[in-house]
C-alpha positions in Angstrom: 6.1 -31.8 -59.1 6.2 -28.0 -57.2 6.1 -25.7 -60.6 6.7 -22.0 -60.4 5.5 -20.0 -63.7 7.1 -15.9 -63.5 3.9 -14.6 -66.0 0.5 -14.3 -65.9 -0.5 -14.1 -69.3 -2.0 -16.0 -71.7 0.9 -19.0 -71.9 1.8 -18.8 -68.1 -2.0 -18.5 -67.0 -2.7 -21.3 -69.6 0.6 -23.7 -68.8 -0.2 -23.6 -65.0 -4.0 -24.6 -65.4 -3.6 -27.7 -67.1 -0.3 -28.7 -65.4 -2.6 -28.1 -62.3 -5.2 -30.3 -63.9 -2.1 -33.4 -64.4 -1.3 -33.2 -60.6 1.3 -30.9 -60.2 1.3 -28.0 -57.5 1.7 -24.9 -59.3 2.0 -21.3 -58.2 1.9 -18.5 -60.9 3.7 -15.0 -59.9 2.8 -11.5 -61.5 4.4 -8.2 -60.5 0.3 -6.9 -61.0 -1.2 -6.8 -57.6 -4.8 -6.4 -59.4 -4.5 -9.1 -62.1 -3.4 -11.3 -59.2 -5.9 -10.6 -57.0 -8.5 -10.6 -59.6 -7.2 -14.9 -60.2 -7.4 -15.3 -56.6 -10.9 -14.4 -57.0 -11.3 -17.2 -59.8 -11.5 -14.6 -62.5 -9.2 -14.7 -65.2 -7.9 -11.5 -66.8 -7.8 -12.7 -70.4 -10.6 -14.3 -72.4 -9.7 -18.0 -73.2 -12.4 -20.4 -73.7 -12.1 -23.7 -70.7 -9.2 -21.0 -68.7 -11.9 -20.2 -66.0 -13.2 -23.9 -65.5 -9.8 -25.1 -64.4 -9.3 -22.2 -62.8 -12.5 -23.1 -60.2 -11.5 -26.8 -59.9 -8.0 -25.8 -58.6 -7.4 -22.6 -57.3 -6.6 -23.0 -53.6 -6.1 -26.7 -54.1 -3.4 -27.2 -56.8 -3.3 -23.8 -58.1 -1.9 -20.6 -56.6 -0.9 -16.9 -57.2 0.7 -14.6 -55.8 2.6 -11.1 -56.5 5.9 -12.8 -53.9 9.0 -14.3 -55.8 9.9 -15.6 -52.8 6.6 -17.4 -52.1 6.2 -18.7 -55.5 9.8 -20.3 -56.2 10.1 -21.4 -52.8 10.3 -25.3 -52.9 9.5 -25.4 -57.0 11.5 -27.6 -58.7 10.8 -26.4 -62.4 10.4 -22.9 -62.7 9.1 -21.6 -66.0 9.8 -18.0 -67.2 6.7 -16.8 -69.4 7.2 -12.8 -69.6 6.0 -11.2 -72.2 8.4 -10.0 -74.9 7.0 -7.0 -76.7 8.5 -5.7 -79.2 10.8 -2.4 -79.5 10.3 0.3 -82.3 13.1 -1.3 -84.3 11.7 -5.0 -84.3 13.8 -6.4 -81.6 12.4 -8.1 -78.6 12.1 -6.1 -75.4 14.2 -8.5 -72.9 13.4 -6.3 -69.8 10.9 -7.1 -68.4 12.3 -11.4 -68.9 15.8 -10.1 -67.4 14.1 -8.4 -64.4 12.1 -11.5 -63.5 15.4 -14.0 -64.2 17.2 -11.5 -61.3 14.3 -12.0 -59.2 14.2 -15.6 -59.2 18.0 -16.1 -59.5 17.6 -14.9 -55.9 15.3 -17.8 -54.4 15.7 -20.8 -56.5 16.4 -24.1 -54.4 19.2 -26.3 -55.1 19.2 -28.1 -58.5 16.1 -26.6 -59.7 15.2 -26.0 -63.1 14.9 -22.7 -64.9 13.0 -23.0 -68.3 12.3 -20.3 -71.0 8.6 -20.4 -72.4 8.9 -16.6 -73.2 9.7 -16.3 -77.5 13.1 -14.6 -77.9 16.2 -14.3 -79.6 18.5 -16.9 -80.4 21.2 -16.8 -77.8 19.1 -15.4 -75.0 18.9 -18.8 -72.9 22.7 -18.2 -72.9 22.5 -14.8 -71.6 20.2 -15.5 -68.8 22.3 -18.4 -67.7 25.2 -15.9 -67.0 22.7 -13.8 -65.5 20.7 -15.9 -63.2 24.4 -17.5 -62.2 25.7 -13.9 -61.3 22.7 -13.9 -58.8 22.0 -17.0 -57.3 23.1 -17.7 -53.6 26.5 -19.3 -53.0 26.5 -22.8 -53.6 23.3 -23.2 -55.6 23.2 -25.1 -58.8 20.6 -25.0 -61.0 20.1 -25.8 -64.6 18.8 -24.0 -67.4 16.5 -24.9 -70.6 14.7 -23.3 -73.4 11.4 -24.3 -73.8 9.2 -22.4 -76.1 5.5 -22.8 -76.5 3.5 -23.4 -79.2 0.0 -22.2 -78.2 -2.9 -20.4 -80.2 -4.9 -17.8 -78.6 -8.4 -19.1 -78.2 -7.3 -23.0 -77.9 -4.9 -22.7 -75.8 -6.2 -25.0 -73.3 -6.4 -27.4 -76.2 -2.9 -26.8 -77.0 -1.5 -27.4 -73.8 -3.1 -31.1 -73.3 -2.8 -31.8 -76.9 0.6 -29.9 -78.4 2.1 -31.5 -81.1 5.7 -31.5 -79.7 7.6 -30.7 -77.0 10.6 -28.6 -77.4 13.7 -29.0 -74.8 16.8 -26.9 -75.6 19.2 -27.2 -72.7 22.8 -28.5 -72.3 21.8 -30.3 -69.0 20.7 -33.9 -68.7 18.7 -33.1 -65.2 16.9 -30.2 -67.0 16.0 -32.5 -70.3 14.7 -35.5 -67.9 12.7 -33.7 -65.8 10.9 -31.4 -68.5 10.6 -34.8 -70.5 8.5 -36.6 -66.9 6.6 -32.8 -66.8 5.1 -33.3 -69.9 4.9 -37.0 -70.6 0.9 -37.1 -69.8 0.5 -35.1 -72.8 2.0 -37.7 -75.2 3.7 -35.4 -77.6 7.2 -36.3 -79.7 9.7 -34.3 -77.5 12.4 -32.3 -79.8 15.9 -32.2 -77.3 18.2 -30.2 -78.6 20.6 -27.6 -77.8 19.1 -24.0 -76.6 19.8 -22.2 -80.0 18.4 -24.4 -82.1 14.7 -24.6 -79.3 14.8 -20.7 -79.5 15.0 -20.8 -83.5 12.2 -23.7 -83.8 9.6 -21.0 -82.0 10.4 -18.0 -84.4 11.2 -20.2 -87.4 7.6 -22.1 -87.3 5.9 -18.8 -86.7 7.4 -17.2 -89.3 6.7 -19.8 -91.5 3.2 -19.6 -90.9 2.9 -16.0 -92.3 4.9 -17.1 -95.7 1.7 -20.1 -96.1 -0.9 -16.7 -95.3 0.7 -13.7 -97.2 1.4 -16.6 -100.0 -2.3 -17.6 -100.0 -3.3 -13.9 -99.8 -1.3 -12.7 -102.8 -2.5 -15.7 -104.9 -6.5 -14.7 -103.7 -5.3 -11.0 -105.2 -4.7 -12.6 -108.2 -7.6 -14.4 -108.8 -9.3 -11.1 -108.1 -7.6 -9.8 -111.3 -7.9 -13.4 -113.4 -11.5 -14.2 -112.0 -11.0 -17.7 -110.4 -12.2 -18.7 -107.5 -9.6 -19.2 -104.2 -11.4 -21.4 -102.5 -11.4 -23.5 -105.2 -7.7 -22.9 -105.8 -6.7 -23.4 -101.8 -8.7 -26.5 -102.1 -7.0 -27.7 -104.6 -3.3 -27.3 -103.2 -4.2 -27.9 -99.6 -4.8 -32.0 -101.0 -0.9 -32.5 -102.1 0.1 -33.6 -98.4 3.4 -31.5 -99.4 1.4 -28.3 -99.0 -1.3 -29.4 -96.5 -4.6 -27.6 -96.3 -3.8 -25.5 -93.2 -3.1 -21.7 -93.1 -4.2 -21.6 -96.7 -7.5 -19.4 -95.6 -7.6 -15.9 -97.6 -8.8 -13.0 -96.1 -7.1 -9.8 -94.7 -4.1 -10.6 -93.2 -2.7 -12.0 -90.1 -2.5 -10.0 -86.5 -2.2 -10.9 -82.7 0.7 -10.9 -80.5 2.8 -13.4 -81.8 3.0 -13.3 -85.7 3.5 -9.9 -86.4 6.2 -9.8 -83.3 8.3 -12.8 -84.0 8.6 -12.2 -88.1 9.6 -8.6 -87.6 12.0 -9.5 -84.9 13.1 -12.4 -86.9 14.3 -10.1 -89.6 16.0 -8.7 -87.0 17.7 -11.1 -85.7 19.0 -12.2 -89.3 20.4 -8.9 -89.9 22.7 -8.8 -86.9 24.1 -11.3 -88.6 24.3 -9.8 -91.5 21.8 -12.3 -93.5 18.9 -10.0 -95.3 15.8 -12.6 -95.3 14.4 -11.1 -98.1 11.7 -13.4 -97.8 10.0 -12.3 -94.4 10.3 -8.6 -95.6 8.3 -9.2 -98.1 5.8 -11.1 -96.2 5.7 -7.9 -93.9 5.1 -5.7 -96.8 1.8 -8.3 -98.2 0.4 -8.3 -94.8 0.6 -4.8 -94.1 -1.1 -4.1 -97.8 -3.8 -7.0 -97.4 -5.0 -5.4 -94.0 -6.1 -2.7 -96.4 -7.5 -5.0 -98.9 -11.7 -4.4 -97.7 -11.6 -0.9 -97.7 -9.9 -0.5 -101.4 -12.9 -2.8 -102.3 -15.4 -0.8 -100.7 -13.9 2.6 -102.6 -13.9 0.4 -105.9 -17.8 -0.4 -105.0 -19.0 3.2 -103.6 -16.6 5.4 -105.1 -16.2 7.6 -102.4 -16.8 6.1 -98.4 -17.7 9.8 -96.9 -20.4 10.1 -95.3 -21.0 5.7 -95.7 -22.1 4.4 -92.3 -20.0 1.3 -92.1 -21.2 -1.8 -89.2 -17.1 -3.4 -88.7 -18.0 -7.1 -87.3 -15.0 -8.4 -85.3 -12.5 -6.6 -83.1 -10.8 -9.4 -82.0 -7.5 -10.2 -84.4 -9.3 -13.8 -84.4 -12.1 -15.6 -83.1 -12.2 -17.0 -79.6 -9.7 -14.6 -77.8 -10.3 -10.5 -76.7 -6.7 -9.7 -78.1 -6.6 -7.0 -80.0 -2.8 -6.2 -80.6 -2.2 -5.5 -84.4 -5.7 -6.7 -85.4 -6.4 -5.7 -89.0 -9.9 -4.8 -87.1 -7.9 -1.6 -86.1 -6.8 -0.9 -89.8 -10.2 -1.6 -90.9 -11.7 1.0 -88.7 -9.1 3.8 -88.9 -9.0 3.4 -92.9 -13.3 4.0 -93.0 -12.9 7.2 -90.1 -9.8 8.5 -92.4 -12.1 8.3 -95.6 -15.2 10.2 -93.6 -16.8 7.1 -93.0 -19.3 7.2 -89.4 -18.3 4.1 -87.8 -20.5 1.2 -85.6 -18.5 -1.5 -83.8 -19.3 -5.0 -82.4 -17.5 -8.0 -81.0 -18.4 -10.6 -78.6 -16.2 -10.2 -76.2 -13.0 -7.4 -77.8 -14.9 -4.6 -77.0 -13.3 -3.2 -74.0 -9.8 -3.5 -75.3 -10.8 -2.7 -78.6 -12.0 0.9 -76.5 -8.5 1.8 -75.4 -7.2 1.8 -79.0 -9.7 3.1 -81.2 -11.3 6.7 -82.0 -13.8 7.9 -79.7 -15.6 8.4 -82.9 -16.9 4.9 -83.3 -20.2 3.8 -82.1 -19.8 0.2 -79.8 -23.0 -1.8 -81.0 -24.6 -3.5 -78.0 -25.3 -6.4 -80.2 -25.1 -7.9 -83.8 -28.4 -6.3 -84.7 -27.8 -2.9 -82.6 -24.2 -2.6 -85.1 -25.5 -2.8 -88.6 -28.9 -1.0 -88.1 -29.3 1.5 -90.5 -25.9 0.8 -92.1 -25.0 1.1 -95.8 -22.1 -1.5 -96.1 -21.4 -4.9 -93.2 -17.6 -5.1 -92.8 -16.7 -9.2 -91.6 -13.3 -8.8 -90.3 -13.7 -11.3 -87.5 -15.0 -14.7 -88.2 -17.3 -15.1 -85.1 -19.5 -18.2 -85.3 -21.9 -15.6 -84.4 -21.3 -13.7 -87.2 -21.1 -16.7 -89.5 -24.6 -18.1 -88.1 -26.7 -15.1 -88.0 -30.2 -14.7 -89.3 -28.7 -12.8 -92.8 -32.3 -12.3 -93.8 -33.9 -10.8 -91.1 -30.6 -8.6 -90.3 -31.2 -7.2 -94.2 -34.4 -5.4 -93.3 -32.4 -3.5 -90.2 -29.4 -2.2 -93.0 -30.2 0.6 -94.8 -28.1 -1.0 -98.2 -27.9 -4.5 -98.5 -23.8 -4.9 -99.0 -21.6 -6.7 -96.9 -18.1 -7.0 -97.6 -16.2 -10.4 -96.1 -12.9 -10.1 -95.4 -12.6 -13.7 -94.0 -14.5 -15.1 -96.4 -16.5 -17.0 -93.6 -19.9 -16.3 -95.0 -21.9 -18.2 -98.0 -21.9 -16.3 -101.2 -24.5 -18.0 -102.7 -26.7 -17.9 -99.9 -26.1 -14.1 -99.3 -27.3 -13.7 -103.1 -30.4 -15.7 -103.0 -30.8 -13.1 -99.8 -30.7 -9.9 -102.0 -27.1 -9.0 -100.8 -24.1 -7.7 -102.6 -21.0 -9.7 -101.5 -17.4 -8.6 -101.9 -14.8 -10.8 -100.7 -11.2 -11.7 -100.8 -10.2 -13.7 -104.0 -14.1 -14.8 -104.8 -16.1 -14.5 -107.5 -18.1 -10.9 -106.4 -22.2 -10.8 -106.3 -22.8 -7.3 -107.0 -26.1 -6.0 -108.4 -25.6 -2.2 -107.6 -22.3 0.1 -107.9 -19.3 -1.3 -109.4 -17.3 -4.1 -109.6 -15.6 -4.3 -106.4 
């Protein structure tokens, strides 16, 4: 098929590299002249591990990108809206930008073509850019519209894209459903049809559900802080009745990124125009935004006071295998330690740039691992890098001033880390601690 995708970012850049790979032509449009021309140069813009591979193999060939509407609709028979959605300072979802690009295209699409909504956003919104494309669109064109969100994790996202676990199609039009249903029928997936509310609610409601399994799982490792049990042990434990399942049940500081945080606070939202108080998310809100501080309490409870404390913060990155910073409890971390007169050392493997736009010019960017903790009193893990997880603990001792790391993934090996020397404070594990107090 000829595939249009309005969106250059992570779900558009990803979507259009593997559909590339399955055969279709696909050309992805961006308003940025420099992002565009930077993929036109086979470099992508984002960090996401296999993106630049496909990216070589088909740019040119099967793959194509351009900053023209015109160009990039013209002749497409699926176009795919994947704009980003940020949020506004009351929780709603910023429809702008998806509105603009909806006008845009309304003005070029061919006869019959299909318009599909990848971008997350409020129930009804597929409705509203019906109306809106149809206001638009050249005399006697027909097109048909559909909802279909994605479900893709920064870092595997080219994973996620040949292996998803279903395929949701929200439309009211049986050309729409058949044709997304042949678009993704290499990937093999169950495909959900349903009507467009109902796709537009799947996306926020599984999401959202995601942060009740972490901010549950966090509040129960805060509690076994207080009772002295162990939550791996306890995760373990529930993750084996196939009711619960083992995923998402990883303590640790909190969730961040671009997606969770978003689509739970706009969910709320969304719920309250309706006058339905989801008590429930607003409360996992409130446990996320207290576990993000979780590491530094611990490291006050350890030193007492953190002024003057030359802190080494490991991870940037609101997870491993992606650059994305956006409301990463790395930027909690880091302000919290400055705020208590902390001097401040920085690494990540690859969040370091846009970790420099947001942070304090106060911190110190580590050219390496080894270059961030030397001569530090206390390791902060607040990204679980492999890196981080596989380094050379005992030779990385004699470079820190105080042997004391604090794990707020709870990626690294207690009792390793003790036979090492180390104190070790982490979330909802038994603590090694030799010197200071009980953490």
């Amino acid at each position: 098929m000829n595939v249009a995708i309005v969106g250059a970012g992570y779900v558009g850049l990803a979507t259009g590299a593997c559909l590339a790979d399955t055969g279709h032509r696909v050309t992805v449009i961006d308003i940025d002249r420099r992002k565009i021309d930077q993929l036109n140069r086979g470099i992508p813009p984002i960090y996401e591990p296999g993106l630049e591979e496909l990216l070589h193999r088909h740019l040119g060939r099967r793959l194509f990108f351009t900053t023209g509407t015109g160009e990039g609709v013209r002749g497409a028979e699926v176009i795919f809206l994947a704009v980003g959605t940020p949020p506004l300072p009351d929780g709603r979802a910023d429809l702008s930008h998806l509105e603009a690009a909806a006008r845009d295209v309304a003005r070029h699409l061919e006869p019959e073509a299909v318009v599909a909504v990848k971008s997350t956003v409020p129930v009804g919104t597929n409705d509203r850019l019906a109306d809106l494309i149809g206001r638009h669109v050249r005399p006697g064109v027909t097109f048909h519209m559909a909802s279909n969100p994605e479900f893709l994790r920064e870092g595997t996202a080219i994973r996620d894209v040949f292996r998803p676990d279903r395929i949701v199609i929200g439309t009211r039009s049986s050309r729409a459903a058949d044709v997304l249903t042949r678009l993704h029928a290499p990937f093999g997936a169950p495909v959900v049809l349903t009507d467009p509310k109902s796709a537009e609610l799947i996306k926020y409601a599984s999401n959202a559900f995601l942060t009740v399994k972490i901010s549950f799982i966090n509040e129960i490792a805060n509690l076994c802080d207080k009772l002295g049990a162990n939550i791996d042990d306890v995760a373990h434990g529930m993750g084996l009745d196939p009711r619960i399942g083992p995923h998402f049940l990883r303590a640790g500081i909190g969730y961040g990124g671009s997606c969770f945080p978003k689509d739970t606070r706009a969910l709320v939202q969304l719920a309250g125009h309706v006058e339905h108080d989801f008590r429930l998310l607003k409360a996992v809100i409130e446990v996320n935004n207290r576990q993000q501080q979780v590491l530094v309490h611990k490291a006050k409870a350890y030193f007492g006071s953190l002024r003057g404390l030359r802190a080494a913060v490991l991870g940037l990155a609101f997870k491993p295998g992606t650059d994305d910073v956006r409301e990463a409890a790395s930027l909690v971390v880091v302000r919290q330690l400055l705020a208590e007169g902390a001097e401040v050392a920085v690494y990540d493997p690859v969040a370091m740039p846009n970790a420099r736009r947001l942070l304090d010019g106060a911190v110190r960017y580590g050219a390496s691992l080894a270059d961030a903790v030397a001569g530090a009193d206390a390791v902060f893990i607040v990204t679980e890098w492999a890196e981080f997880v596989d380094a050379d603990w005992a030779a990385l001792k004699e470079r820190l001033s105080r042997p004391v790391i604090f794990d707020g993934r709870n990626c690294l090996d207690p009792q390793q880390l003790g036979a090492l020397g180390y104190d070790y404070v982490a979330v909802g594990r038994p603590a090694i601690v030799r010197k200071g107090a009980e953490a």
